[in-house]
N, CA, C and O of each residue as an XYZ file, in Angstrom:
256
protein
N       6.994     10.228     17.698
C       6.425      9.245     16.802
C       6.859      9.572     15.370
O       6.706     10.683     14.862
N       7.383      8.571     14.789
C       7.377      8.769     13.447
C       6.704      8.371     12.082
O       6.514      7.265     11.577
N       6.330      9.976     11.543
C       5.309      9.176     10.422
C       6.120      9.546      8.983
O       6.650     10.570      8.550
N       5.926      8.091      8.441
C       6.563      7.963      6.745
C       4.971      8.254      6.003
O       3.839      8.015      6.423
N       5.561      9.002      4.460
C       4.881      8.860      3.355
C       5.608      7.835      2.797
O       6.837      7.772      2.801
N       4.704      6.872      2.223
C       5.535      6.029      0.811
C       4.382      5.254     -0.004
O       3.402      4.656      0.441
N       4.769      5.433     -1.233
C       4.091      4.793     -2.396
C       3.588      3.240     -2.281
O       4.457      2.371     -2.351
N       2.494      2.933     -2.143
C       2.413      1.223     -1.890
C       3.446      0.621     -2.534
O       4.153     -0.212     -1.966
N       3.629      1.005     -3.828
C       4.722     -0.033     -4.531
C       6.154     -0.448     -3.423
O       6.701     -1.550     -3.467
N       6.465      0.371     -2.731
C       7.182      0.655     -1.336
C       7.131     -0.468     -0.802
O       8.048     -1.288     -0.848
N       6.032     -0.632     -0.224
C       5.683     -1.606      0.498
C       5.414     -2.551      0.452
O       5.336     -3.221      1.482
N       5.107     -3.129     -0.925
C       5.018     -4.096     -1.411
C       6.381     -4.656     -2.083
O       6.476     -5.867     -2.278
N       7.188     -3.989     -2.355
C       8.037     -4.668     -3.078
C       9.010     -4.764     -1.547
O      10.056     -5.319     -1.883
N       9.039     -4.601     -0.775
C      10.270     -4.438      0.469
C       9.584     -5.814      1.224
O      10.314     -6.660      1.739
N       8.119     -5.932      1.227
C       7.201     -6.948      2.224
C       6.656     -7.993      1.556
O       6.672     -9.089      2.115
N       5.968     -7.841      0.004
C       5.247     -8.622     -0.442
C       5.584     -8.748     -2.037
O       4.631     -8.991     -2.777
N       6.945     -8.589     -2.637
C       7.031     -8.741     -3.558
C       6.774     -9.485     -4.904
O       7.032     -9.148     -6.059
N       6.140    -10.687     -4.353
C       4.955    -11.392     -5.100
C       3.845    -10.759     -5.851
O       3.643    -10.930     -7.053
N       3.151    -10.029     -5.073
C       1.942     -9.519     -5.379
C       1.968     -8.397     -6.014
O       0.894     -7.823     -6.195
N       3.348     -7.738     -6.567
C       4.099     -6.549     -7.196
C       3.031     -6.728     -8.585
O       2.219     -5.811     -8.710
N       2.982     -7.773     -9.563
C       2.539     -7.777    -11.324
C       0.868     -7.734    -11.239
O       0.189     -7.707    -12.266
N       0.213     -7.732     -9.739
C      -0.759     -8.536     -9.861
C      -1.692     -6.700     -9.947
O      -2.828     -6.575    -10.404
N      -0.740     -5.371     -9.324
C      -1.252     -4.396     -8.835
C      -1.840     -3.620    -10.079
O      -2.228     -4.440    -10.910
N      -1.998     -2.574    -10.406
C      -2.337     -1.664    -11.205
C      -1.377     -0.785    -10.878
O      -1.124     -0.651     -9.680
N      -0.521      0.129    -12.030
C      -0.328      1.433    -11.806
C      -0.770      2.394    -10.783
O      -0.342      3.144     -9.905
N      -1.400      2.155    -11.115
C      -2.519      3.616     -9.801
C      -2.666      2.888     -8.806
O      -3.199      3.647     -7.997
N      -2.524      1.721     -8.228
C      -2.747      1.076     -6.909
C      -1.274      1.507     -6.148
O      -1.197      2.129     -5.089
N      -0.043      0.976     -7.028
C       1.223      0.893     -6.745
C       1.572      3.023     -6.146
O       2.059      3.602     -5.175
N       1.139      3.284     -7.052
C       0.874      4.855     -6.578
C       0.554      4.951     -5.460
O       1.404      5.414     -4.699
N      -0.346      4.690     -5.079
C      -1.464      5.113     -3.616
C      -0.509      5.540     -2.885
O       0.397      4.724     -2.713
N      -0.361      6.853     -2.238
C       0.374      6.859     -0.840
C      -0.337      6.515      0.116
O      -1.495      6.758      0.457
N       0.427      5.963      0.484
C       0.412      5.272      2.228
C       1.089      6.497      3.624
O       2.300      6.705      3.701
N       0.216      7.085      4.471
C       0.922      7.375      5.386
C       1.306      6.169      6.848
O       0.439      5.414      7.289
N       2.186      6.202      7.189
C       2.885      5.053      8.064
C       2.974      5.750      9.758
O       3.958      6.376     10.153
N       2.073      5.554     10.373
C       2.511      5.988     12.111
C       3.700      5.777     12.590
O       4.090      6.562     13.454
N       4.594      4.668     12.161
C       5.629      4.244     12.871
C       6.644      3.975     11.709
O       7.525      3.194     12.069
N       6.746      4.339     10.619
C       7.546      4.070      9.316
C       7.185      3.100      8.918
O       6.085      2.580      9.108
N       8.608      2.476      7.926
C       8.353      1.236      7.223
C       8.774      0.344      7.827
O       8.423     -0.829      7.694
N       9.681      0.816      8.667
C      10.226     -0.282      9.672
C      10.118     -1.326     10.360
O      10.714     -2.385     10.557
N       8.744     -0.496     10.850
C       7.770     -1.105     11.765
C       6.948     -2.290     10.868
O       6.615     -3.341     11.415
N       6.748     -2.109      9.894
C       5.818     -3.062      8.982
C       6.539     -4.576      8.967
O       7.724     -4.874      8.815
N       5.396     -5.387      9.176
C       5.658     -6.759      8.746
C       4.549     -6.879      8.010
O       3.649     -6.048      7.893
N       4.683     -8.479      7.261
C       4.086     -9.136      5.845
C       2.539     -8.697      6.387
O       2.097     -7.748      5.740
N       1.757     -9.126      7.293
C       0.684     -9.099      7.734
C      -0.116     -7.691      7.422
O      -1.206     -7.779      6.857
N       0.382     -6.450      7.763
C       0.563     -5.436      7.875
C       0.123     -5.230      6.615
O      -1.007     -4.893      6.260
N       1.227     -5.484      5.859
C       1.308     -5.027      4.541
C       0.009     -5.621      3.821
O      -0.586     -4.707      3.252
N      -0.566     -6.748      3.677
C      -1.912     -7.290      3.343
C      -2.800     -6.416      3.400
O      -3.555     -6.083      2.486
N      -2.741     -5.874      4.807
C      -4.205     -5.200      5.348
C      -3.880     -4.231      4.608
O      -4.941     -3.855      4.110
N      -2.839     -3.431      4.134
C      -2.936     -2.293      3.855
C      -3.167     -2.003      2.065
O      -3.751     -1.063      1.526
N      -2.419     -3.282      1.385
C      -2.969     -3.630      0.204
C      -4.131     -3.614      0.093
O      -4.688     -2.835     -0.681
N      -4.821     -4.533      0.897
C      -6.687     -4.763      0.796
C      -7.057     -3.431      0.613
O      -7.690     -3.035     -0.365
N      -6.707     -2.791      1.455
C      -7.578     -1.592      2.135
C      -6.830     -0.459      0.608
O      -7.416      0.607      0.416
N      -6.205     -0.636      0.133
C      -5.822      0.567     -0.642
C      -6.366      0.362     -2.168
O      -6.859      1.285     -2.815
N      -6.213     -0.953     -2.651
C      -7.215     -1.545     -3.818
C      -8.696     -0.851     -3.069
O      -9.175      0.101     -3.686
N      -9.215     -1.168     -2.143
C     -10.766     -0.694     -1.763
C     -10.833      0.214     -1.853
O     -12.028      0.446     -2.033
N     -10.112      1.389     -1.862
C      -9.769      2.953     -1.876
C     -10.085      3.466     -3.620
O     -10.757      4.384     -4.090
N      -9.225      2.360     -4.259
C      -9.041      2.712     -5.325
C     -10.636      2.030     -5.940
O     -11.340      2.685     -6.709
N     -10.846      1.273     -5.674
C     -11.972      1.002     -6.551
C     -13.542      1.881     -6.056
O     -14.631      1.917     -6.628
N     -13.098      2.487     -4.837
C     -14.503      2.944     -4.716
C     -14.331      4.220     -5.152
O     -15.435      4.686     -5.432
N     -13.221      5.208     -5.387
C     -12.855      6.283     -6.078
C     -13.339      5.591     -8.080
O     -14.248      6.173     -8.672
N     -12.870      4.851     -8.515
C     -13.266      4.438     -9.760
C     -15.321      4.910     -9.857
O     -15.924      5.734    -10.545
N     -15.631      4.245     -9.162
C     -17.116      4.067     -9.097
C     -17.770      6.002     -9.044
O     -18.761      6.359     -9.682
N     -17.102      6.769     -8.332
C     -17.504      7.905     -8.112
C     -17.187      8.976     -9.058
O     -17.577     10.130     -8.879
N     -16.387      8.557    -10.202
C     -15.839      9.236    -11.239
C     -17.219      8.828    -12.070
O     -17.367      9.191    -13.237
């Protein structure tokens, strides 16, 4: 099995390059670990993992 590290910005700009101006610095940061690489990723994918990494980031904000 192969697992990738990569920077959301990664993944967003290769899958969802739209939604690239809309991110924060520190969102575009987030590493992402990948079970199956980037390869494996389609657009769908990439959503869930946006959602889920903004939610990461904002509930880390709140605990500072």
């Amino acid at each position: 099995m192969l697992v990738e590290t990569v920077k959301l910005s990664t993944i967003v700009m290769r899958l969802t390059p739209e939604l690239y101006p809309f991110l924060t610095r520190s969102e575009l940061e987030f590493e992402i670990v990948l079970r199956n690489g980037i390869e494996a990723l389609e657009a769908g994918d990439a959503m869930e993992i946006i959602q889920h990494s903004i939610s990461e980031q904002q509930k880390d904000a709140f605990l500072h």
